[in-house]
NUTI-19686 format. One record per atom (N, C-alpha, C): x, y, z; atom name; chain; residue number from 1. Coordinates in pm, 1 decimal. Each point is the difference from the previous one (the first is absolute). Example, Ala and Ser with C-alpha at 12.3 -4.5 7.8 and 13.67 -1.06 7.14 Angstrom:
<recs>
        px        py        pz  atomo  cadena  num
    1319.0    -569.0     780.0      N       A    1
     -89.0     119.0       0.0     CA       A    1
      90.0     120.0       0.0      C       A    1
     -35.0     105.0     -72.0      N       A    2
      82.0     119.0       6.0     CA       A    2
     -77.0     109.0      73.0      C       A    2
</recs>
This chain:
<recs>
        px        py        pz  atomo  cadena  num
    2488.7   -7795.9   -6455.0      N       A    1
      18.1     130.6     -60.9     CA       A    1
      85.1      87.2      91.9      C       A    1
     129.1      87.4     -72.4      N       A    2
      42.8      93.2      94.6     CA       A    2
     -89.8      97.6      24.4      C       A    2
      37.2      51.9      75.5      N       A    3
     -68.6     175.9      51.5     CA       A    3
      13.8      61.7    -130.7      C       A    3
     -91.8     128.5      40.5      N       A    4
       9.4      70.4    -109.6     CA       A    4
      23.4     116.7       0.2      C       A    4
     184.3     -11.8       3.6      N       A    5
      57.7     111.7      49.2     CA       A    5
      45.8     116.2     -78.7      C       A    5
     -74.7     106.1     -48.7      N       A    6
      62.8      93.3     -82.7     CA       A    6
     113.1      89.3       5.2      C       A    6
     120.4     -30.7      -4.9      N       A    7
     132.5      45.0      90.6     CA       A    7
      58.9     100.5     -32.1      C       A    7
     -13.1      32.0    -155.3      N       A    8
      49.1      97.5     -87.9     CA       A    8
    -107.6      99.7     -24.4      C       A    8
      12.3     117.9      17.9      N       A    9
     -42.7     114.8       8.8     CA       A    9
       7.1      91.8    -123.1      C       A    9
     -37.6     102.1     -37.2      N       A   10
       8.1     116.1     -70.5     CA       A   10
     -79.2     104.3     -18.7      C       A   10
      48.0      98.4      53.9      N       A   11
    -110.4     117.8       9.7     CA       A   11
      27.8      85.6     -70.1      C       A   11
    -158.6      51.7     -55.2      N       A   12
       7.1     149.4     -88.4     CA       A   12
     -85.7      51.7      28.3      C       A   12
      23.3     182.7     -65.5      N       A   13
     -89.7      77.0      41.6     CA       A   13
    -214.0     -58.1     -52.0      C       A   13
       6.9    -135.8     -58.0      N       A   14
    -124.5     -25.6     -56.9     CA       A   14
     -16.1    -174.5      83.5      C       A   14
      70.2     -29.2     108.6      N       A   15
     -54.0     -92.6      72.0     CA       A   15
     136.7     -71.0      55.6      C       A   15
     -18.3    -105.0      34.1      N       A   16
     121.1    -123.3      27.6     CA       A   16
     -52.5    -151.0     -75.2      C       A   16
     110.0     -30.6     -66.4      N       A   17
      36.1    -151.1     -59.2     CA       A   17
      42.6     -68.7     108.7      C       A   17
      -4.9     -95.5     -31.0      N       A   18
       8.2    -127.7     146.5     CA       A   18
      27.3    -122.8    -104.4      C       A   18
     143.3     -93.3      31.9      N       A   19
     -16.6    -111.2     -47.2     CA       A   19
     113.6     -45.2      39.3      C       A   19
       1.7    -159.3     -30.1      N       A   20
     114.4     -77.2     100.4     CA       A   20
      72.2     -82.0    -151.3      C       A   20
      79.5     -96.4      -0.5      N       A   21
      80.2     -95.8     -41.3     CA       A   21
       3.1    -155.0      33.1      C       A   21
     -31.3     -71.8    -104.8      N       A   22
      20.6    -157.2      61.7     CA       A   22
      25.3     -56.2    -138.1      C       A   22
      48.2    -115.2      68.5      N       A   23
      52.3    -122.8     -84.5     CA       A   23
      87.2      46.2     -57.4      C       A   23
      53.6     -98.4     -87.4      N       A   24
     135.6      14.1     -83.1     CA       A   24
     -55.4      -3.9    -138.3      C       A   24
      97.2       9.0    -169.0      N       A   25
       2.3      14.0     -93.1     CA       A   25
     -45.9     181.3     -26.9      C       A   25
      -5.0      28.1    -121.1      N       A   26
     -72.5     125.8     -89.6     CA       A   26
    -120.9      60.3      84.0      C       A   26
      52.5     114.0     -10.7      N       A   27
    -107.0      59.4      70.6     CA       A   27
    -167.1       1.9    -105.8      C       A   27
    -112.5      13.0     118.0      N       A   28
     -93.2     -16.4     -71.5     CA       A   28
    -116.5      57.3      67.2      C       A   28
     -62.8     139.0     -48.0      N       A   29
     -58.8      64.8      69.3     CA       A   29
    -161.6     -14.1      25.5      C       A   29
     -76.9      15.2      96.5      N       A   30
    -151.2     -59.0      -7.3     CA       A   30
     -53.5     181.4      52.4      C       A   30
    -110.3      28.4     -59.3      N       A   31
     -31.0     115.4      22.6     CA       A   31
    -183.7       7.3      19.2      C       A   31
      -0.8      96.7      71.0      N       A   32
    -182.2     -66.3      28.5     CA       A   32
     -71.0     133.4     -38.3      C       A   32
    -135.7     -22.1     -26.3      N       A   33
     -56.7     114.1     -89.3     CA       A   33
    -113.4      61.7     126.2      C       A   33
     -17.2     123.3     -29.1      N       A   34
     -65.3      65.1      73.7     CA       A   34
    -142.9       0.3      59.3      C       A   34
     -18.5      -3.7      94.0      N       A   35
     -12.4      25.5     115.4     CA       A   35
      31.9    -117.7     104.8      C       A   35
      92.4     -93.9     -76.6      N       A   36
      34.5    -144.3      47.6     CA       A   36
     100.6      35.5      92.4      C       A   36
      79.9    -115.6      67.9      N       A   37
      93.3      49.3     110.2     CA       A   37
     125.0    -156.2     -70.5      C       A   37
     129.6      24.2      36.2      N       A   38
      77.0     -88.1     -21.4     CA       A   38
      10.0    -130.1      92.5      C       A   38
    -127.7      39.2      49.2      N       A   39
     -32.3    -209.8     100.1     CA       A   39
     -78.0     -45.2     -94.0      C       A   39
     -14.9      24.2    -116.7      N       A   40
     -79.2    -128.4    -116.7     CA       A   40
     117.1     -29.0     -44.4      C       A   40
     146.5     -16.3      39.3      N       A   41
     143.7     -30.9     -78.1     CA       A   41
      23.5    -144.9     104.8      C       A   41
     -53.3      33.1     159.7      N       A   42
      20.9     -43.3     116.1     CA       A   42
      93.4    -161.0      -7.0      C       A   42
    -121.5     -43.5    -141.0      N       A   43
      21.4    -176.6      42.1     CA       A   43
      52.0     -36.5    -132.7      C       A   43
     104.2     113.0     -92.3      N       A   44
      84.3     -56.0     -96.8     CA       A   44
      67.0      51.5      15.5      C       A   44
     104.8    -163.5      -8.6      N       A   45
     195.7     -20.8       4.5     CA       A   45
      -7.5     -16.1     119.8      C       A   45
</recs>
């Protein structure tokens, strides 16, 4: 497994987004529900 590096940033006045890019083809977004954290994405792709 790579690291789990959140590289891409975005801040607003109601928090910061955090998310990175991998693999090739169509983009395809995974989104996690609340009060969850985006390391249940960790070990897919």
């Amino acid at each position: 497994m790579r690291g789990w590096d959140l590289d891409e940033r975005f801040g607003s006045s109601h928090g910061e987004v955090r998310w990175t890019r991998r693999g090739d083809g169509p983009p395809l977004v995974f989104l996690h529900g609340t009060p969850f954290s985006s390391h249940v994405w960790r070990d897919v792709g």
